[in-house]
N, C-alpha and C positions, 0 to 999 in steps of 0.2 A: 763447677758452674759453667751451664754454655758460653761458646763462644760466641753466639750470636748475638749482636748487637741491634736495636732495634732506633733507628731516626726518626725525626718529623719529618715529611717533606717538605723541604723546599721549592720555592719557586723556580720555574728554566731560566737559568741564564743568558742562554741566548735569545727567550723571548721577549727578556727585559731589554739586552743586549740593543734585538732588534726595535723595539717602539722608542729606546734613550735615541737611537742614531735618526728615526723615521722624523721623530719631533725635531731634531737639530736641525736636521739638511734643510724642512719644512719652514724651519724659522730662518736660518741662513739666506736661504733662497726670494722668501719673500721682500726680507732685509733690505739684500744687495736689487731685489727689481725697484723697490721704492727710491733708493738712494742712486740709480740710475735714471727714472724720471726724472725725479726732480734735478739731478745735473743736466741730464738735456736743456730742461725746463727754466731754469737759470741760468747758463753757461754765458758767457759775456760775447756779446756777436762780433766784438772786433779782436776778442780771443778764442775762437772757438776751439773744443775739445779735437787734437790731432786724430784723424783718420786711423792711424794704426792703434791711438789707445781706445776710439772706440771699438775696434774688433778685439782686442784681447780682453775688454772688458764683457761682450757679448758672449766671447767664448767661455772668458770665466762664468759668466750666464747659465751658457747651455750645457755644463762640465756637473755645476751644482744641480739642473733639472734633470740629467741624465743619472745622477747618482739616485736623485730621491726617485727616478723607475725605478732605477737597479733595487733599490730597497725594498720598494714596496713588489717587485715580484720576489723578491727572498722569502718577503713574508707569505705570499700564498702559496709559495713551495714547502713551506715549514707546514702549515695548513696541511697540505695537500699529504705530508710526508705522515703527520700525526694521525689525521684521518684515514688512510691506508691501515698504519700500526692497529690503531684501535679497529678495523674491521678483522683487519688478521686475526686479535687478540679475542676477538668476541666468536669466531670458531674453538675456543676452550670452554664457553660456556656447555654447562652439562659431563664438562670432561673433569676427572681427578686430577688432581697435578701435589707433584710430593716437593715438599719444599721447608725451612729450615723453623723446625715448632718445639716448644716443650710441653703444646697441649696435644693432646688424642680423639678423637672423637669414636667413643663405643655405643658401635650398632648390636642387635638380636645376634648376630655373625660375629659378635667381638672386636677386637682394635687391632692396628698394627703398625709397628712406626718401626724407627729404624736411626743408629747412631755412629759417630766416628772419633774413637778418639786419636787426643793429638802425641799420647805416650802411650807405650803399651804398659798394659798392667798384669798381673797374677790374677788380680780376683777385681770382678766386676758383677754388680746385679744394679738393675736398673727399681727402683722406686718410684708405685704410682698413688699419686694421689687423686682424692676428691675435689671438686669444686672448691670445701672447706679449707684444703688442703692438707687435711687428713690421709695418711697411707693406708691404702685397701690391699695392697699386693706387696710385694716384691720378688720378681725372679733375680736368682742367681747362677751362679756359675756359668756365664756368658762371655763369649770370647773377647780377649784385652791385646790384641792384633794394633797397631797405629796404624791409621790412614785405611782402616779398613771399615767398608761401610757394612753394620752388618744390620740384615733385618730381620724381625723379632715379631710374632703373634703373641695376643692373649686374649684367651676365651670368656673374658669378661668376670669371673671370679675372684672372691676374697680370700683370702688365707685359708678360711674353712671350706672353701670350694659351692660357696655359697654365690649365685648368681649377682650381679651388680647392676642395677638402671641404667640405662642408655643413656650416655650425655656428654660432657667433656671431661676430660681426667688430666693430670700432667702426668711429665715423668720426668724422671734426675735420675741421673749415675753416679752410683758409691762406687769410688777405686780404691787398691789399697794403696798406689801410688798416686798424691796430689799434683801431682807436673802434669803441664800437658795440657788439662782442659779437656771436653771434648765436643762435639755440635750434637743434637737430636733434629728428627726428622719424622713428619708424618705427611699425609696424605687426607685431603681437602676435594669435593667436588665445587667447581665454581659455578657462583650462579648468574656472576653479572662484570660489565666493565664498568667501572667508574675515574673518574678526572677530578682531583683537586690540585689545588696551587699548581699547574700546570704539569702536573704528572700523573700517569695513566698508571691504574691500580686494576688487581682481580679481586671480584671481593667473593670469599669462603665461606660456604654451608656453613651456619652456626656463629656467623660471626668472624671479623678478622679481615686484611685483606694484606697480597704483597705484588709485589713487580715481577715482571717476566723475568727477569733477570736470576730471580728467587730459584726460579722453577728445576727441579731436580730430575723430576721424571716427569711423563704425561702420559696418565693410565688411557 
């Protein structure tokens, strides 16, 4: 069974981080200006507010308005840092990028992916199925090396050497030793950038999408 684990995205933390602090400072701030009028505005004239406590209350003033700038340029730096990434990332559009799949996608030119495992084995063949999830193929006697990334073509035929439709296929690996585990790998052209719950995704010819992070090679 791959090792690859697949998550929901989550939301960024730190752009939650940032609007939970924006909103405080914002409410703090207005708070303490109301509650400083109004002491002005009441203060007793034959006791008025001492000179040094109203400077340190100003300052505390200008302490909380100077955090809620600081904040709010954070946030257009974060802006500004995202919107950089995502133009970066959108020079992939059009490009291949090989990155962690158990599916294949077979063109007229055939398929090609590529695997690692986490033990090495005697005997290894890789297993491809159908959409159905039917096995159309399997190569064997393929190298059982750990940590070794090896890549593997198939010309798109059945057991009988009978040509196969163009489409998407999976693949899995039979070891004779079950330790280990090991990852699969194919190759996707990307067609677009897209953004939910606050994280920037590729999304893959045929469906699918993963993070840069993903990214193995870039054909």
């Amino acid at each position: 069974m791959s090792l690859t684990v697949t998550t929901a995205p989550t939301a960024s933390p730190t752009a939650a981080l940032g609007k939970d602090t924006s909103d405080g400072l914002s409410d703090n701030y207005q708070n303490f200006l109301n509650l400083l009028v109004t002491q002005v505005r009441y203060q007793d004239p034959l006791n008025p507010v001492e000179g040094t406590d109203f400077i340190a209350q100003l300052a505390t003033l200008t302490g909380v308005e100077q955090s809620l700038k600081m904040n709010d340029q954070m946030e257009a730096l974060r802006s500004q840092l995202a919107l950089s990434a995502a133009l970066s990332e959108s020079s992939l559009i059009g490009r291949r990028v090989t990155v962690p799949s158990e599916d294949i996608e077979l063109t007229e030119e055939g398929a090609s992916f590529s695997y690692e495992l986490g033990a090495s084995s005697t005997t290894v063949s890789a297993i491809i199925s159908d959409a159905a999830g039917n096995p159309v193929r399997q190569l064997d006697g393929l190298p059982g090396t750990a940590g070794e990334l090896v890549e593997l073509t198939w010309d798109g035929t059945d057991a009988e050497g009978n040509p196969l439709p163009p489409g998407r296929y999976t693949v899995a690996l039979a070891t004779e030793e079950a330790a280990g585990g090991y990852n699969t790998y194919a190759s996707f052209r990307v067609v677009s950038v897209s953004f939910r719950a606050g994280q920037q995704y590729l999304d893959l010819d045929g469906g699918g999408s993963v993070t840069s992070d993903q990214i193995l090679r870039i054909d």
